[in-house]
C-alpha positions as CSV (number, residue, x, y, z in Angstrom):
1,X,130.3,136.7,-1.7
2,X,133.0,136.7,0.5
3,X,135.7,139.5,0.7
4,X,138.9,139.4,-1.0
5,X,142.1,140.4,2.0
6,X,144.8,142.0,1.0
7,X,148.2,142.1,3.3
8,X,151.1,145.0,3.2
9,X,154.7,143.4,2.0
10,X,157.2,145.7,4.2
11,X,159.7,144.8,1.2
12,X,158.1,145.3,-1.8
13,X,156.1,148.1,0.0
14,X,152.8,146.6,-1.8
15,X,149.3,144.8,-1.2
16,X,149.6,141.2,-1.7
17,X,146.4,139.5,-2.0
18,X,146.0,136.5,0.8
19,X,145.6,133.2,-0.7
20,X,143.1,131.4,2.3
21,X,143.3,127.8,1.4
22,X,140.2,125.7,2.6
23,X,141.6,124.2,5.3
24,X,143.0,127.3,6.8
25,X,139.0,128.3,6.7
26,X,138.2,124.7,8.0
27,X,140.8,125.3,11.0
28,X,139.3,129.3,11.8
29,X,135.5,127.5,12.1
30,X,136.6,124.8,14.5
31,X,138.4,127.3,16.8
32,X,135.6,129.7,16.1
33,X,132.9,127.0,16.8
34,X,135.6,125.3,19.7
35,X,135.3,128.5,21.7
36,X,132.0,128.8,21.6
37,X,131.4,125.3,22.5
38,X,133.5,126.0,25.8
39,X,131.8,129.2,26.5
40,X,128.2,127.5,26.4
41,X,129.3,124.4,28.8
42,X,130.9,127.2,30.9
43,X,127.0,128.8,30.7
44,X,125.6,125.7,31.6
45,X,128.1,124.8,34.2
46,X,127.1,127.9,36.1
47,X,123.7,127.8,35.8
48,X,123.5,124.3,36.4
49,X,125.1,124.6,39.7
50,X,124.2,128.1,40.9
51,X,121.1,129.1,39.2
52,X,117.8,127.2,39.8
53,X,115.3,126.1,37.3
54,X,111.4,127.1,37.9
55,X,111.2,123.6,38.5
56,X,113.8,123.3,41.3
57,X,112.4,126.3,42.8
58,X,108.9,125.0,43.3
59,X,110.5,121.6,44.5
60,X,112.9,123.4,47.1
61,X,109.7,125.5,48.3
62,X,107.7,122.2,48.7
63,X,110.5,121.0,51.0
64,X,110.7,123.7,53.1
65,X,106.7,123.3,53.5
66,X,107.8,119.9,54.6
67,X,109.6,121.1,56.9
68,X,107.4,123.3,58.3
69,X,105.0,121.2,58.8
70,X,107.7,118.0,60.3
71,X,108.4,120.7,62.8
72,X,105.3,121.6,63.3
73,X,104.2,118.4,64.2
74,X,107.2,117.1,66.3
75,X,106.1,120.5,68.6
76,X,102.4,118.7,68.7
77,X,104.1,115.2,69.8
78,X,106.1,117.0,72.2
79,X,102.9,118.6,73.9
80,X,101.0,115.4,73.8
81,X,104.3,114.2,75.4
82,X,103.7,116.4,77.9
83,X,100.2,116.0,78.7
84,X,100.6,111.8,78.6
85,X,103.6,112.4,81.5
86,X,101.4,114.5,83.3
87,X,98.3,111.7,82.9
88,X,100.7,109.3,83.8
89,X,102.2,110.6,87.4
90,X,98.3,111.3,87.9
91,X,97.5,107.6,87.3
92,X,100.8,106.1,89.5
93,X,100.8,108.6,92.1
94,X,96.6,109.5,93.0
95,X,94.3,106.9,90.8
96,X,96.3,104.0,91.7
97,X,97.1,105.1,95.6
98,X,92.9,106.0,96.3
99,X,92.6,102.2,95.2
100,X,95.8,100.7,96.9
101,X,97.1,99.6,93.1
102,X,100.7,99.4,92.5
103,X,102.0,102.4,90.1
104,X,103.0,100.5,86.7
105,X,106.7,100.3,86.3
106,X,108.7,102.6,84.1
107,X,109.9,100.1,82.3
108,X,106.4,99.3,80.9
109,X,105.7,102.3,80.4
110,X,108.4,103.1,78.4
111,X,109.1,99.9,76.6
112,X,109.6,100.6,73.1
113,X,108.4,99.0,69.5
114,X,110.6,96.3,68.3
115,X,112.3,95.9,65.1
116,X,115.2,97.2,64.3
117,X,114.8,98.1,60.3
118,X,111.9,99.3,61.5
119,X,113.0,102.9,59.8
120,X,115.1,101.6,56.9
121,X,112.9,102.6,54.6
122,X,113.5,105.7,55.8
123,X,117.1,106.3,55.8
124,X,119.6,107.8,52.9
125,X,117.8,111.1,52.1
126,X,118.4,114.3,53.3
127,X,115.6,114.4,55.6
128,X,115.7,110.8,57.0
129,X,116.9,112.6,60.3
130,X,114.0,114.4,61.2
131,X,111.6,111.7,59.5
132,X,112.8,109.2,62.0
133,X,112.9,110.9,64.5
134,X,109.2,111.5,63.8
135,X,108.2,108.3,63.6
136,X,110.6,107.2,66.9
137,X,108.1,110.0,68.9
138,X,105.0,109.1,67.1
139,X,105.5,104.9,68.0
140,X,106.8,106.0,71.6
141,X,103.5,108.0,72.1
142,X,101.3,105.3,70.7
143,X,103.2,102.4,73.3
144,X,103.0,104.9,76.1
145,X,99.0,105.4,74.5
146,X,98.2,101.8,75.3
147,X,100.0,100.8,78.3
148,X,97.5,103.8,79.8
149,X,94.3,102.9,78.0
150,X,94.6,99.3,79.7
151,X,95.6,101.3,83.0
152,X,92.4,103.2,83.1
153,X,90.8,100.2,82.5
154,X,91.8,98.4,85.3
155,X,91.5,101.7,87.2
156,X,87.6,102.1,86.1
157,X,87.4,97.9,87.0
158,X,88.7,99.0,90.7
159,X,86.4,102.0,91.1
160,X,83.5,99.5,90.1
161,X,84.4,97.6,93.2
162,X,85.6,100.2,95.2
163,X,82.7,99.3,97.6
164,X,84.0,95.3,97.3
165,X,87.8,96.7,98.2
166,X,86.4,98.8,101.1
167,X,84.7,95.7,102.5
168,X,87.6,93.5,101.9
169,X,90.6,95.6,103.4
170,X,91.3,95.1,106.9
171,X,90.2,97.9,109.2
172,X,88.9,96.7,112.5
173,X,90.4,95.2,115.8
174,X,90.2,91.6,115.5
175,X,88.8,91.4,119.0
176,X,87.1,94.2,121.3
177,X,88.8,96.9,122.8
178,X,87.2,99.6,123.0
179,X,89.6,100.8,126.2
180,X,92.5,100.0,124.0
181,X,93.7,98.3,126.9
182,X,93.9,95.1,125.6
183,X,97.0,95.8,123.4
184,X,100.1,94.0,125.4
185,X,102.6,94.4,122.7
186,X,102.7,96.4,119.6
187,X,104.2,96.3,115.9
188,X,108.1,96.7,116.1
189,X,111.5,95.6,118.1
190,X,110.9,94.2,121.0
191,X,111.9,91.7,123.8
192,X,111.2,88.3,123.1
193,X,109.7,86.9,126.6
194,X,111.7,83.2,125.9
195,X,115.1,84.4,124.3
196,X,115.5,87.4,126.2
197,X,117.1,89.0,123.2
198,X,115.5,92.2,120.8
199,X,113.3,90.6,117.9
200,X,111.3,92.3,115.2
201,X,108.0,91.5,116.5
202,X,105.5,91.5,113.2
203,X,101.8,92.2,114.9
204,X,100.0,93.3,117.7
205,X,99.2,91.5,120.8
206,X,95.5,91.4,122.2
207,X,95.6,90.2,125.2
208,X,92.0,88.8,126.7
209,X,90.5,85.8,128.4
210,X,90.7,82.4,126.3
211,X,87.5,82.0,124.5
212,X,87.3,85.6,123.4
213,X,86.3,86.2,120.3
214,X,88.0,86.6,117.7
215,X,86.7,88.6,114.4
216,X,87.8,88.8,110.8
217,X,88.9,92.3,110.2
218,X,88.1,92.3,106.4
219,X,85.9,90.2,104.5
220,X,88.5,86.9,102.4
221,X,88.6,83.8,102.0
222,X,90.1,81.5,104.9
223,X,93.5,80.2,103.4
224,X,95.0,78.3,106.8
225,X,93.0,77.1,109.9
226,X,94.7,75.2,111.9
227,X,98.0,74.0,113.7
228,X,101.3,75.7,112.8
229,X,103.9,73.6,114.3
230,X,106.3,76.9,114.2
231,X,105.1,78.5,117.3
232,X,101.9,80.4,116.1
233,X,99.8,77.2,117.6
234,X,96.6,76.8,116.0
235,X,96.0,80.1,113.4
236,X,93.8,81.0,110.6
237,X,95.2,83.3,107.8
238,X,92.9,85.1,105.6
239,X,93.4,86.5,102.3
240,X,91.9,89.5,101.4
241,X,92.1,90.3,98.0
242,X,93.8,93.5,96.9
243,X,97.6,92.4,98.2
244,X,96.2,92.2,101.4
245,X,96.8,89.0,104.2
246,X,95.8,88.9,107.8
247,X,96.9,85.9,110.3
248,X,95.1,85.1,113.9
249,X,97.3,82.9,116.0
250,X,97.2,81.1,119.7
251,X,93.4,80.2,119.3
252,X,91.9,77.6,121.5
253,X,89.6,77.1,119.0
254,X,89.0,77.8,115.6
255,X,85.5,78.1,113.7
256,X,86.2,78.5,110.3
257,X,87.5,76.0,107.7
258,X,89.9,76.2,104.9
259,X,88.3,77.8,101.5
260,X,85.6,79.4,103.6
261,X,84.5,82.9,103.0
262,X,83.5,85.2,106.2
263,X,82.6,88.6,106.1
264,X,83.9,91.3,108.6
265,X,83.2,91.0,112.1
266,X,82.3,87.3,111.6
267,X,83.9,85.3,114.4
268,X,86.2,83.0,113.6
269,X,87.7,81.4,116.4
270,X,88.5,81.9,120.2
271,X,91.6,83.6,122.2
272,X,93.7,80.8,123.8
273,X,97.2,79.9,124.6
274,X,98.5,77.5,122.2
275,X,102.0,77.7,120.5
276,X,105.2,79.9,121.5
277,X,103.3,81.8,124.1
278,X,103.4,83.3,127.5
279,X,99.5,84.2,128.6
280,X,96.4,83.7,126.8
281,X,96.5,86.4,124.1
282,X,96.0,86.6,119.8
283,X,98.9,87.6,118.0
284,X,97.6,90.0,114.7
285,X,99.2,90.0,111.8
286,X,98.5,92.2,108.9
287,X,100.5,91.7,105.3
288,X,100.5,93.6,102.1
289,X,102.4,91.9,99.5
290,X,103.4,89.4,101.8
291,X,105.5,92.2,103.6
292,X,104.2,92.9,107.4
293,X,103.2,96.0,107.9
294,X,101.8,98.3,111.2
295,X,98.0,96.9,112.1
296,X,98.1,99.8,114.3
297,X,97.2,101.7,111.0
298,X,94.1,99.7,110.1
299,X,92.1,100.2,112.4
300,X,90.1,103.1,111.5
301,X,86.9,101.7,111.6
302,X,86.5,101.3,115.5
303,X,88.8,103.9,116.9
304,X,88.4,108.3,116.7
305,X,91.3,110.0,116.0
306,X,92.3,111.1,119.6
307,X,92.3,107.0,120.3
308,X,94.7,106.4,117.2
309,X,97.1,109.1,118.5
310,X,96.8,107.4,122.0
311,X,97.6,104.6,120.7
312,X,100.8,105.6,118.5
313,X,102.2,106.9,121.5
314,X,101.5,103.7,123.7
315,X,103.4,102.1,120.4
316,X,106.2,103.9,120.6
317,X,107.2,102.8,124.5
318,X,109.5,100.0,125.2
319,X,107.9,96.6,125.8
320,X,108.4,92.7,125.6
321,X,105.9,90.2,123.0
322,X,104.0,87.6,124.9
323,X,105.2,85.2,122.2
């Protein structure tokens, strides 16, 4: 039952009884229930926004696992970054030089994986940063992975036929001199005897009596026996295997054909005079890459050290080419 209100009249100085009509009771539930409506979304608002549910909690703890563990492993990728570098300057700079390889270029090494959506999939959440990134290290590693699998493959291929290499690189005097006095020019600038001007001379000069021997200083495969009509006379190149090239000119007579193979110390011609040349003599020629380089230093085989050092100091003195 609900109570019956009185209010005070200040003129007839008595209790009036209030008359609430049902709309006035209709009006004082909305603004009762109103207010209370506003207060709750005002609840919600705040908790929605500033508390977390148990729910949410779990989730944002399962994140920062994820993190963690994303950091975690980008510090292992980094390490195995490390250790692949270091395999890496091992393979370029000591595996490859013990079997005169070439180091691979960087640009191989570091070539990348192709595609660029290739880590769309990835992108628009708030951890696509580091999840990229990830991936980015993880694909770099795996490139860099196989581009050094294949290297020590070829690497273990060249130690197989180490012995074969050894054989095959040039590393005697292509005729004897035991006295090293048979050397009338060396690797370098020097006076050319019919221009009278200073010319890079490529090889070494033996010089000896025509029909000397002549002796491969590695074993190949004879590319070019025969006359060379640009002052060499009659020559024989042979190609070593391995980069390597070595070329015989001025013969009076050469022994070997083209596509033969010889081994080292096979004769394969004669000293003579033929060509651009001054006295009978063979001009040596050793090439790696097709660049000429100092015979001087290949000739290990037949010479002690005191003799190599004799002979580096003989190179260094002025002197003219006989051709």
């Amino acid at each position: 039952m609900s109570k019956v209100k009185y209010r005070f009249n200040k003129h007839s100085l008595t209790f009036d009884k209030v008359q609430t009509t049902l709309k006035k009771r209709l009006l004082v539930f909305l603004s009762h229930v109103s207010t209370g409506v506003v207060f709750a979304a005002l609840i919600l608002v705040v908790v929605y926004n500033f508390v977390d549910s148990p729910k949410e909690k779990a989730q944002k703890r399962e994140l920062a696992q994820l993190q963690l563990q994303y950091d975690i492993l980008n510090d292992q990728l980094d390490k195995f970054t490390t250790i692949l570098v270091d395999l890496q300057e091992r393979d370029d700079n000591i595996y490859r030089v013990i079997f005169e390889s070439e180091p691979i270029p960087s640009t191989i090494r570091d070539a990348g994986i192709g595609g660029i959506d290739r880590y769309e999939k990835f992108m628009g959440y708030s951890n696509s940063e580091i999840i990229v990134e990830t991936y980015k290290k993880m694909d770099k590693i795996k490139g860099q992975l196989y581009v050094q699998s294949k290297s020590l493959d070829e690497v273990f291929s060249m130690a197989k036929n180490k012995e074969n290499m050894l054989a095959s690189i040039p590393a005697i005097q292509p005729v004897s001199n035991k006295d090293l006095k048979r050397i009338g020019s060396y690797f370098g600038t020097r006076m050319d005897p019919f221009y009278k001007v200073k010319k890079f001379h490529e090889g070494v000069d033996f010089t000896a009596p025509t029909g000397t021997e002549i002796y491969a200083a590695g074993n190949g495969v004879i590319t070019t026996a025969g006359r060379n009509f640009g002052g060499y006379g009659n020559q024989v190149v042979i190609d070593h295997d391995y980069s390597y090239t070595t070329l015989y000119a001025h013969m009076s007579k050469i022994l070997v054909k083209n596509g033969e193979k010889v081994k080292r110390g096979q004769v394969i011609g004669l000293v003579g005079n033929t060509g651009k040349s001054t006295a009978p003599h063979l001009h040596y020629e050793i090439r790696k890459n097709g660049n000429a380089v100092n015979p001087i230093y290949f000739f290990y085989n037949d010479i002690t050290p005191e003799q190599f050092e004799l002979m580096l100091e003989l190179s260094a003195n002025p002197s003219q080419s006989m051709d």
